[in-house]
N, C-alpha and C positions, 0 to 999 in steps of 0.2 A: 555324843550326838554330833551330825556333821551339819554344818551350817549350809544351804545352798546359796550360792551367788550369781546375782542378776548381774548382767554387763549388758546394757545397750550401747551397739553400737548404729550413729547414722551413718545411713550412705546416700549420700546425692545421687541423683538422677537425671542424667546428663546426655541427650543425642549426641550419640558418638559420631562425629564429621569424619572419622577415621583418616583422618591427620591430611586431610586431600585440601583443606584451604577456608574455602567460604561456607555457608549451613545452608539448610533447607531456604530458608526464606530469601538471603540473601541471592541463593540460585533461579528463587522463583521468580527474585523481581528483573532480574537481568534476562530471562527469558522473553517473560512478558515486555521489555524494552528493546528487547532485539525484535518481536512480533509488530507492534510499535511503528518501528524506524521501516520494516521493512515492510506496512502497507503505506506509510508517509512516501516512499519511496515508488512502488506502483501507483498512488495515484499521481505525483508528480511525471511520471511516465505518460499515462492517459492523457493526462493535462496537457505534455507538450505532443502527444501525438495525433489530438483529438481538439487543437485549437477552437474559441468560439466562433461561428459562424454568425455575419450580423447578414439576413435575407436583405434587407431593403439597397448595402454595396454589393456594388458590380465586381461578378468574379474577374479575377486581377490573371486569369489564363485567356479569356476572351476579350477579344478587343473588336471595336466595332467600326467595321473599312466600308470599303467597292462590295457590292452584292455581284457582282459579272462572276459567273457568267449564268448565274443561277436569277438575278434579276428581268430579264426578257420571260424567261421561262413563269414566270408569275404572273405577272403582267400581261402575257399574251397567252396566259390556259383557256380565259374564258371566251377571245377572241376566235370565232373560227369561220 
């Protein structure tokens, strides 16, 4: 009579990184912190390209002189 013989053997089950470095998760978060930095990034662009405007100061490109020669011209439309 022949005896039969059970052998179990385990095998771990293991995501193969195939020998390239860092694993799924590790890739996903450096993804998402590259995403991250690079909207931190455009809005500090917007931010300096799109300054706040305060209405109530006076814009700092006009400056306020002599009306001549455009001052007579007002002042004497209604006059005729």
């Amino acid at each position: 009579m022949a005896r039969e013989r059970i052998v179990e053997v385990v095998v771990p089950i293991v995501p193969d990184s195939g020998g390239r470095g860092i694993g799924v998760v590790s890739s996903m978060a450096m993804w998402v912190a590259g995403v991250v930095l690079f909207a931190l990034a455009v809005m500090a662009v917007v931010t300096l390209a799109f300054p706040p405007h305060d209405p109530s100061a006076p814009s700092p490109t006009r400056v306020i002189g002599d009306c001549s020669p455009f001052c007579p011209l007002s002042t004497t439309a209604g006059e005729r």
